[in-house]
C-alpha positions in Angstrom: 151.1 -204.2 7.1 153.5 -206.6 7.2 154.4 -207.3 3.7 154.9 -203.4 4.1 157.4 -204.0 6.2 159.3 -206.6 4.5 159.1 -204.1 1.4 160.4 -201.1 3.5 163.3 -203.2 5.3 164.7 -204.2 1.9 164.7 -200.8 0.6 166.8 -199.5 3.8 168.7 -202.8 2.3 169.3 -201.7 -0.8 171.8 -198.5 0.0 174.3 -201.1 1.5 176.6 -203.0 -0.8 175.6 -206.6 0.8 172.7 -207.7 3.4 176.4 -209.1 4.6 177.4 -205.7 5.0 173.7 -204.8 7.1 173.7 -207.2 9.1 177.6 -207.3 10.3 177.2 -203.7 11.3 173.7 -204.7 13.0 175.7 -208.1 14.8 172.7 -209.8 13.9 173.2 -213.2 12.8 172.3 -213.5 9.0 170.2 -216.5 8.8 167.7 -214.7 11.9 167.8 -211.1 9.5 167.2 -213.2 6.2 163.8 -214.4 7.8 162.9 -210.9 8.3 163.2 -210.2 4.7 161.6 -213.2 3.2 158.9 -212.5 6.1 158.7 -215.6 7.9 159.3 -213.9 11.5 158.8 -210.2 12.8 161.7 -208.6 14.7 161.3 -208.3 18.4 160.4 -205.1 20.0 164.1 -204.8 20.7 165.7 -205.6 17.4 163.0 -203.3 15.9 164.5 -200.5 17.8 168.4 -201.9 16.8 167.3 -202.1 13.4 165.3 -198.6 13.1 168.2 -196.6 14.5 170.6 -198.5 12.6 168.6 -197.1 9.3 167.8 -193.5 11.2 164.0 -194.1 10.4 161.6 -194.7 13.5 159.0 -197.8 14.0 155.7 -196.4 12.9 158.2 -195.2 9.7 159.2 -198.4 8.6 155.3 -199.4 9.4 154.4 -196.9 6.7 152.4 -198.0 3.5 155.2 -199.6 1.3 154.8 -196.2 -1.5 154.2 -194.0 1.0 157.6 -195.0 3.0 159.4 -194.6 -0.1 158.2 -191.4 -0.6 159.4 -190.4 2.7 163.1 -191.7 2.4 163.4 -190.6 -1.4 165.5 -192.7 -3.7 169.1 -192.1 -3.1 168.4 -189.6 -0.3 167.8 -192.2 2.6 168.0 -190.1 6.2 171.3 -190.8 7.8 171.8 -192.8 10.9 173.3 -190.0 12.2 170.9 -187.5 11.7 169.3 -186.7 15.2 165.8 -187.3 16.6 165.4 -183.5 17.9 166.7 -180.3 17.8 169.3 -179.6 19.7 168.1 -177.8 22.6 169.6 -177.5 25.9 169.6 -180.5 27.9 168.5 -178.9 31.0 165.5 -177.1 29.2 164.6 -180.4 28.0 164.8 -182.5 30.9 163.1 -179.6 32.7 160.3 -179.3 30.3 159.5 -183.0 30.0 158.0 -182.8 33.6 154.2 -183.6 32.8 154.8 -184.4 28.9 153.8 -188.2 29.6 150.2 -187.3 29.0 150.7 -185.9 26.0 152.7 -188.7 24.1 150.4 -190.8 21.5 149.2 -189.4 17.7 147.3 -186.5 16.2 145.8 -184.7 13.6 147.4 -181.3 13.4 144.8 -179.1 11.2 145.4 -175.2 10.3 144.6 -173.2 7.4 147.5 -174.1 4.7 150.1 -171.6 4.0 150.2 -172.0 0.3 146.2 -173.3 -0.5 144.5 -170.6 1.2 140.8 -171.3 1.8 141.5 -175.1 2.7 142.6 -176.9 5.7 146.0 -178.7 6.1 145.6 -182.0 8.5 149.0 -183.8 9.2 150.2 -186.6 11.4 151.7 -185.8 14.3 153.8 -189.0 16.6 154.9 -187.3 19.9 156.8 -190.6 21.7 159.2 -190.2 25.0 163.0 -190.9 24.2 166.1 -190.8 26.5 166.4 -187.4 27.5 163.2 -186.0 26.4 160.1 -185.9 24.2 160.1 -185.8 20.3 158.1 -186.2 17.8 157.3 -187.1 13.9 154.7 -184.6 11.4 154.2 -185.9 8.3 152.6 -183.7 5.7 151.1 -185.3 2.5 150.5 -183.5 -0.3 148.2 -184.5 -3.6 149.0 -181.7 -5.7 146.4 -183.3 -8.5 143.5 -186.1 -8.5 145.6 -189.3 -9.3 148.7 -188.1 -8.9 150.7 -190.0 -6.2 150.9 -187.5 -3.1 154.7 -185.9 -1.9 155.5 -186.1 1.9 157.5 -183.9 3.5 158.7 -185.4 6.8 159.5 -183.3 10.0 161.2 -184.7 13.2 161.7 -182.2 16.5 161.5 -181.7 20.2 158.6 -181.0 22.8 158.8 -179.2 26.4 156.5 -178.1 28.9 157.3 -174.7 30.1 155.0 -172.7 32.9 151.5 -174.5 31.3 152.9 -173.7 27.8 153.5 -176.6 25.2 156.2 -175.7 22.9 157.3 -177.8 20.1 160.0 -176.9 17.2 160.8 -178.8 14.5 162.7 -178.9 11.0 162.0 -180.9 7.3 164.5 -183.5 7.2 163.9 -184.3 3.1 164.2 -181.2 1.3 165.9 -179.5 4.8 164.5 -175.9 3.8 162.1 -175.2 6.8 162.4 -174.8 11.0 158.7 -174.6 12.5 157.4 -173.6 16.0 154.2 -174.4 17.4 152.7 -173.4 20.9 150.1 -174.8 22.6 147.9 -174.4 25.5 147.9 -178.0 28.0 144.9 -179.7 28.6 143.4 -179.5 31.9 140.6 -182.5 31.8 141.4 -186.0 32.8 141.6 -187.0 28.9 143.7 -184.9 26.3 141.6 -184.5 23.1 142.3 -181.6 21.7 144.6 -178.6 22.2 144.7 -175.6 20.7 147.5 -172.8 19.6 149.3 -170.8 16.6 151.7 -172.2 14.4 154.5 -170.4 12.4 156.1 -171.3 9.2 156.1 -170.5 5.6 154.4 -171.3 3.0 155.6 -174.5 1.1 156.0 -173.0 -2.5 157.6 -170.4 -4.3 156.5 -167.4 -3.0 158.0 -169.1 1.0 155.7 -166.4 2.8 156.4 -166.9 6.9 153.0 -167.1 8.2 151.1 -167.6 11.7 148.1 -169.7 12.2 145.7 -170.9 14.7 146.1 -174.8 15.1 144.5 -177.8 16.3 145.9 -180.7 17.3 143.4 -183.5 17.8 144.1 -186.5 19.4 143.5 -190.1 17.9 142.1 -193.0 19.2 144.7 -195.8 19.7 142.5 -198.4 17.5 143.3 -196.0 14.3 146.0 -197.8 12.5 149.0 -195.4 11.3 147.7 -196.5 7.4 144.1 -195.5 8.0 145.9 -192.0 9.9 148.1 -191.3 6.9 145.4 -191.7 4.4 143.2 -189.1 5.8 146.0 -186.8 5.8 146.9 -183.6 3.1 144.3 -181.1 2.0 140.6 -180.8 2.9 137.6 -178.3 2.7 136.2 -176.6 5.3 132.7 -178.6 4.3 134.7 -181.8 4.7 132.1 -184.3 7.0 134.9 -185.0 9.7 135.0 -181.3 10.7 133.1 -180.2 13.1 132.0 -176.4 14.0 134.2 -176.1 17.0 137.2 -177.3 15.4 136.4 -175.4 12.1 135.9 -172.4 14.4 139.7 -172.8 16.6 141.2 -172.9 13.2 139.9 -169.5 11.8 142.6 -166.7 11.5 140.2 -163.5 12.3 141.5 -160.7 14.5 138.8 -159.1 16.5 138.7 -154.9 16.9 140.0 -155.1 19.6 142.8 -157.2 19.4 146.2 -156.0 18.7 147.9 -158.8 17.9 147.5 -161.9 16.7 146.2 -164.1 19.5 145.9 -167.9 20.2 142.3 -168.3 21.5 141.9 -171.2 24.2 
């Protein structure tokens, strides 16, 4: 994990003209930054944060697999420091909807039936974290479009409120930039959140773009799971896939009953 890092800090390097350059804009001192890239020391907790929104990539980014970070920030197309952590909604709907949201922040497996491979399940990772202001979060989506080919990412950053025992969360890609989704989810009402339930619009990520609704999971993960081990078992799986169980195979499936006349989130 840590040679990861190193790899992944001189990549965000590498778009500057000098680590002369980085690290005058960072007033850190040069010797202390040239240890972090040889990897003699780790950054503190609070020149991570310096350093990560410097670059406009978050912590658990730039603790991503070394391939799999690169794949996120695409060659030449490195996320600008400018680029903000979550839509912008109003700040008074934000600040009023992060009232009971500190439950909620940790990691997840979002699964749903995909958009554009119907007949299998998409499970991404989802990073909800409390900033200034409010609550966002990360979903990564990986994507192995054939056996040994090296899986795409999309990457999607947004914002998460609490409104009247509703969770809603919006987001938008931030690589390609050609999608806005919305999720909305029932809370939790046990002492432990482990898994909430919902629908999900989108489209579907290829040609055709059909907007689509879906039931959706989100699943929470123990703390001990390492964000490598989280972002391997991400991307596309089959509903016979041993980590699925019959509840959660049965909160994902899109049937409509007779006598339903819409299309209904199911608690």
């Amino acid at each position: 994990m840590h040679d990861d890092f190193v790899a992944n800090l001189r990549l965000l390097c590498s778009y500057y003209p000098s680590i002369a350059e980085v690290c005058r804009r960072l007033t850190i001192n040069r010797a202390q930054f040239n240890r972090y890239l040889r990897g003699r020391y780790r950054p503190s907790h609070a020149a991570l944060q310096r350093i990560c929104h410097f670059f406009g990539v978050t912590t658990e980014d730039i603790a991503l697999p070394h391939h799999d970070f690169r794949a996120l920030v695409q060659t030449g197309q490195l996320i600008s420091e400018a680029t903000p952590a979550a839509l912008p909604w109003p700040n008074a709907l934000v600040q009023r909807g992060s009232e009971g949201m500190e439950r909620y922040i940790g990691r997840y497996f979002e699964l749903y039936h995909s958009m554009s491979r119907p007949g299998q399940l998409m499970r991404t990772l989802v990073c909800l974290e409390a900033r200034e202001g409010g609550v966002v979060y990360q979903r990564t989506e990986r994507m192995q479009t054939m056996p040994g080919v090296r899986s795409c990412h999309n990457r999607y950053v947004g914002t998460a409120v609490k409104l009247a025992d509703r969770l809603f969360l919006m987001d938008h890609e931030t690589l390609n930039g050609h999608e806005i989704t919305q999720t909305i989810l029932f809370p939790s009402f046990q002492s432990q959140v482990t898994r909430l339930t919902g629908l999900k619009m989108g489209v579907a990520d290829n040609s055709e773009r059909m907007p689509c609704c879906v039931r959706v999971v989100y699943q929470r993960l123990d703390e001990q799971v390492s964000l490598r081990e989280a972002l391997a078992q991400c991307g596309l799986i089959t509903l016979d896939d041993p980590s699925l169980d019959d509840a959660l195979i049965a909160a994902t499936l899109n049937d409509v009953a007779a006598d339903e006349h819409h299309f209904r989130a199911r608690h």
